[in-house]
Every structure is written in C-alpha cells, then in structure tokens.
C-alpha positions in Angstrom: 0.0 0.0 0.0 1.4 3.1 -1.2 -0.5 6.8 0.6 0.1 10.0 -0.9 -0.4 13.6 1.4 0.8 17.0 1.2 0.5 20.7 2.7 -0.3 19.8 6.3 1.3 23.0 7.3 1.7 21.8 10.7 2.8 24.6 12.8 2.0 24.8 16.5 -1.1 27.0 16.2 -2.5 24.4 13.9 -2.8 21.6 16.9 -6.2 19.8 15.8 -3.7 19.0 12.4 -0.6 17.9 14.6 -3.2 15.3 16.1 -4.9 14.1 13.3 -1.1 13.3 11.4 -0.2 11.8 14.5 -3.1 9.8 14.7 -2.9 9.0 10.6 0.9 7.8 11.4 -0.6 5.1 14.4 -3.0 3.7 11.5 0.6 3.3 9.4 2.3 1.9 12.0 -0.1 -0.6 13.0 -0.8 -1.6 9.8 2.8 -2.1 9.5 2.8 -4.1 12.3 0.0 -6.3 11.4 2.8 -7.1 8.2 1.2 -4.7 5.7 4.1 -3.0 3.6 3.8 0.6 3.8 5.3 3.4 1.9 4.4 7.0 2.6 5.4 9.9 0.2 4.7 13.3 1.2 5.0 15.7 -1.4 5.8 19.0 0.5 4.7 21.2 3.3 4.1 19.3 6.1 5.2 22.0 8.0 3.9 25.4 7.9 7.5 27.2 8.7 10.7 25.4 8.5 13.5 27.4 9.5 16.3 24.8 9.9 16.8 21.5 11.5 17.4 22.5 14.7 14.3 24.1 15.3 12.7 20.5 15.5 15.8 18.8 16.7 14.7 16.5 20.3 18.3 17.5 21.9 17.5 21.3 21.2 16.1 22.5 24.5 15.2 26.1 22.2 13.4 24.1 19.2 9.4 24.3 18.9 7.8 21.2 20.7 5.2 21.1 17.8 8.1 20.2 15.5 10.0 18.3 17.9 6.2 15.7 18.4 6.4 15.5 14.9 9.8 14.3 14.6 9.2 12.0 17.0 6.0 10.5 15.5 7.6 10.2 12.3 10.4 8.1 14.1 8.3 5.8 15.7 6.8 5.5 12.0 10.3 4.7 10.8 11.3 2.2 13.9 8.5 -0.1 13.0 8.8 -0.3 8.7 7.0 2.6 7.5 9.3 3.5 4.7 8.5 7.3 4.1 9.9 9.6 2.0 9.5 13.3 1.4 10.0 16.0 -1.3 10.4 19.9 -0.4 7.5 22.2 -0.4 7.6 25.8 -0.9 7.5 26.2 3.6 9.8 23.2 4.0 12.6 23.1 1.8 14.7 23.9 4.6 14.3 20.2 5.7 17.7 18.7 5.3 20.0 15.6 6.4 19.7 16.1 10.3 15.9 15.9 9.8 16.6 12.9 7.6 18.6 10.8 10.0 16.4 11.8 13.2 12.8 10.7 11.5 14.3 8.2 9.3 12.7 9.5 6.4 14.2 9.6 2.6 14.3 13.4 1.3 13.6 12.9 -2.7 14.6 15.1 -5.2 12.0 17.3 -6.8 10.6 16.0 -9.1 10.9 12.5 -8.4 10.1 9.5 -11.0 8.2 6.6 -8.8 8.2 2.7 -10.1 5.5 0.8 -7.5 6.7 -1.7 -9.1 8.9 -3.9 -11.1 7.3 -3.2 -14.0 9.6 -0.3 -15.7 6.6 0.2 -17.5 4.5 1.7 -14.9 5.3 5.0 -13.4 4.2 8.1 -11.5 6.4 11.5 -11.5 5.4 13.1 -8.1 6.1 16.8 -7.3 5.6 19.3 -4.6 3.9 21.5 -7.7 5.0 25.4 -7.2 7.5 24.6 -10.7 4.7 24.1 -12.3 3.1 27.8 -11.2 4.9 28.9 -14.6 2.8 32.2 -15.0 3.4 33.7 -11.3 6.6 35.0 -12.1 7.1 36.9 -8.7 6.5 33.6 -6.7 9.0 32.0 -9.0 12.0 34.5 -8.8 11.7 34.2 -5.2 11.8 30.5 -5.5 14.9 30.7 -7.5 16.3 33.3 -4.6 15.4 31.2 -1.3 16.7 28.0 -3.3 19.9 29.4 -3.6 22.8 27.8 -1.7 24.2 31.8 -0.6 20.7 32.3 0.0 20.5 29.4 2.6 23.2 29.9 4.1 23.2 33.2 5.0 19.5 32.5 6.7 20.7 28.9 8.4 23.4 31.1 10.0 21.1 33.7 11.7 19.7 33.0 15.5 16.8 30.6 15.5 14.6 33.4 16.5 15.6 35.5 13.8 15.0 32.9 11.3 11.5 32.3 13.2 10.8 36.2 12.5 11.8 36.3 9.6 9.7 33.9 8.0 6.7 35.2 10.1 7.3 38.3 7.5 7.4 36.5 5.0 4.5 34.2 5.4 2.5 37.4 6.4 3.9 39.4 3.4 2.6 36.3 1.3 -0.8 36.4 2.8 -1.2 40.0 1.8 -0.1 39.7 -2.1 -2.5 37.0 -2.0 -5.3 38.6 -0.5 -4.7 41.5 -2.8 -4.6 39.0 -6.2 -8.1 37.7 -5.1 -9.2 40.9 -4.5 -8.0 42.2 -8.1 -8.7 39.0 -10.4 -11.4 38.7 -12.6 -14.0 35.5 -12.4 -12.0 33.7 -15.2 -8.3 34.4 -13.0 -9.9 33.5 -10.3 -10.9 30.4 -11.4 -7.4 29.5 -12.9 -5.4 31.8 -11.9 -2.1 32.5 -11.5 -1.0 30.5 -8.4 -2.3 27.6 -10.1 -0.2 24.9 -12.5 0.3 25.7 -16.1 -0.5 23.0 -18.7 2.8 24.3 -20.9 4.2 23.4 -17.4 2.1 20.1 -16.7 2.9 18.8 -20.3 7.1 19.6 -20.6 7.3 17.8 -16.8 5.4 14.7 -18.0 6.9 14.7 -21.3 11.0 15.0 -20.1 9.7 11.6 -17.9 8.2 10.0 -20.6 5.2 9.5 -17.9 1.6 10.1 -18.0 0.5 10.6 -14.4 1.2 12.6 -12.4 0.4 13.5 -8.1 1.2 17.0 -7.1 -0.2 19.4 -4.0 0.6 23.0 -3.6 -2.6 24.5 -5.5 -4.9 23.8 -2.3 -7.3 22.7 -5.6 -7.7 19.0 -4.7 -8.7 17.5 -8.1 -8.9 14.9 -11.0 -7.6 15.8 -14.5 -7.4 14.6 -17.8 -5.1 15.9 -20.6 -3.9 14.8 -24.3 -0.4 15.8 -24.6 0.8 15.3 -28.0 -2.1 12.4 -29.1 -1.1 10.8 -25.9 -3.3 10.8 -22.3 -2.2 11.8 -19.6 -3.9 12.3 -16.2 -3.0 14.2 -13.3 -4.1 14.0 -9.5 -4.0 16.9 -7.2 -3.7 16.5 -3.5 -6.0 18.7 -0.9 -4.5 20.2 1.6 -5.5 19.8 5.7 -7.7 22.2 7.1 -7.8 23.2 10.8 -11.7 23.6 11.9 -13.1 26.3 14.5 -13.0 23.7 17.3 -9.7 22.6 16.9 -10.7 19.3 15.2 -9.3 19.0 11.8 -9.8 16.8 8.3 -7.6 15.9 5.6 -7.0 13.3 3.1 -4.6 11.3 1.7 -4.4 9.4 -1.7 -3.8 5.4 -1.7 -2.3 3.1 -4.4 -3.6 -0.2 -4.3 -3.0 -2.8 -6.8 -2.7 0.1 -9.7 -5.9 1.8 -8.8 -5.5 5.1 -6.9 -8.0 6.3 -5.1 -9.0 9.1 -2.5 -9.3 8.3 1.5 -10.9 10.8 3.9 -9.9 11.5 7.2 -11.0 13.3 10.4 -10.6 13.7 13.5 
C-alpha cells in the first residue's frame, strides 16, 4: 500500500492537524505491524514554517515542541517499517539531512520519477507542484532566490529566533499579495489563476519523464484531470490540503495506491 499527502502545514497553532497526522501515522504503523508494507510519500509542506533542522531537533532544548512531536511521531513510523519519504515544499525546503537521519525519512529530489513496481513500465512522477506555477513570475523568482545555496546559508546562519521572525514576515507578506490578487482577479483568473499549474508546465514535466500521471499538491485545488499531450493521455491528481476547523478538530486526506488503482481516502478527527 502506497498513501500519498501534502501541505499539512503543521505549525503549533495548527494543533487539531498535529493530532490528526499523529493519529494518521498510528494507523501506518499498525498496519505495519499487522505485516502490511507501507510506503508514505509526502509531497511538501508538512510544515507550515521550517526554519532549519534545529528548530525540530529533540536535543535542542530552544526548538518548537510542535516540531519536535512530529519528529518524534515520524520516528516511531520509521522504527517499525513505514518507509516514508519526502519532497520539499515551498514552507519546508529547509528540511535537510539532520531531519533525515532523526525521523528516518528519505528526502527525494523534486521531481521524483516513482516505479510501485517492477514493471519499468508503470510509473508516477510526483512533485511538490510550485515549478509548475509557470505564469506567477514573482513567486517563481523568489523560489529561485530562497533555493539558492548563498541564500541558505546566509539564513541557516542567523539566530533561531531571527530565522523564526523572519519567515513570520514573510508568510505574512505572502498572505497579503494573495489577498490582494483575489481581491484584483477577474471570475475567469480567479478560477485559474495564476497560483495555479500551467498546462505548458504540466505537459514539458510529463513529457521529459516520458510519464503520464502525475500526483502533485501546492494548489490547495484538490482535483482529478485529464489531458492529451501530444495524441497521448495523460492524467494528473492533485492533492488537498489539511484544514484546521473552528474547534480545533481537523480533516484531511490522503491518496492510496492499491493494486494500480488510486484512489482518494478521507480522514478526520
């Protein structure tokens, strides 16, 4: 069994979705335990605001217990056979090797080619899915400026709390140019848009893979879609993102691969 989730945003106001993943890891584990193979692949942002490893790191008295929980419960994922792995978001892609070797989980490249099986044949490319967000050219020069090794470094080597600040700005700053597209786009934008995929995008990723599905979050526009590429069909499956209710409970989803059918799984608390 192969499960699919993305954009959690786990962040320690966001408590009702710290539970719920924990909770969604037990079911992993225990079917792991009752000799089910499971592989979990989470394709970016399961945290709202990574600033660096050590910020989640259990032997960091200073690091957010939020973080540090989820470390933990990924860990005890791990210990028992949950193989997990995990691509970079656009909050996350801080995430590096210390994270890696306390949870146990793989980091993948973005994007990432997956064979379920041994048949060569049969493939899925899996991405986070801000590359694909071809037409919002601001988001995407600041993805090419926070990727950046300089960039990186000169963050990772500020105090934790100035790295916590500072991407409290930045989130906020976010919220705002966002807030003031919605407010400026017309029905039609609004109902693509520009922080949505591209199909020019979409169709050069599939066809340098020589794929024809593809899994990828980011949009918050859970969804099923089919395209023609070139004569050929291709079909594409868009993750949801969790949402945090008023009273602190939360729901999600997560997308399973069973046999070669994939299919959509609700959860709540």
């Amino acid at each position: 069994m192969i499960r699919f989730i993305s954009d959690l945003h786990i962040s320690p106001e966001t408590r009702g979705i710290s539970k719920l993943f924990n909770n969604f890891l037990f079911d992993c584990r225990a079917s792991s335990q009752a000799g089910e193979i499971i592989r979990l692949y989470i394709l970016g942002d399961l945290f709202e605001a990574w600033v660096g490893d050590d910020d989640g790191d259990p032997n960091n008295p200073a690091a957010s217990p939020c973080y540090v929980e989820t470390v933990e419960q990924l860990r005890l994922a791990t210990d028992v056979g949950v193989k997990i792995a995990l691509l970079h978001g656009n909050r996350d892609f801080l995430l590096g090797q210390h994270f890696s070797v306390c949870t146990g989980v793989e980091l993948l490249p973005d994007p990432f080619l997956l064979y379920p099986t041994d048949n060569l044949q049969v493939k899925y490319l899996l991405t986070h899915g801000d590359q694909l967000c071809t037409d919002d050219t601001e988001y995407q020069a600041l993805r090419r400026m926070v990727r950046s090794s300089e960039w990186q470094n000169n963050f990772l080597a500020m105090a934790l709390d100035e790295r916590r600040a500072t991407a409290d700005r930045m989130r906020q700053q976010s919220k705002m140019v966002n807030r003031t597209r919605t407010a400026n786009a017309t029905l039609a934008e609004t109902d693509t848009g520009i922080m949505d995929v591209t199909l020019a995008a979409v169709k050069g990723s599939l066809l340098a893979h020589s794929c024809n599905i593809m899994i990828h979050g980011h949009t918050h526009r859970p969804g099923y879609h089919q395209h023609n590429f070139d004569g050929k069909d291709a079909e594409r499956w868009v993750l949801a993102d969790w949402r945090e209710n008023a009273d602190s409970t939360a729901s999600g989803e997560y997308l399973s691969l069973h046999d070669g059918k994939l299919e959509r799984q609700a959860i709540c608390s």
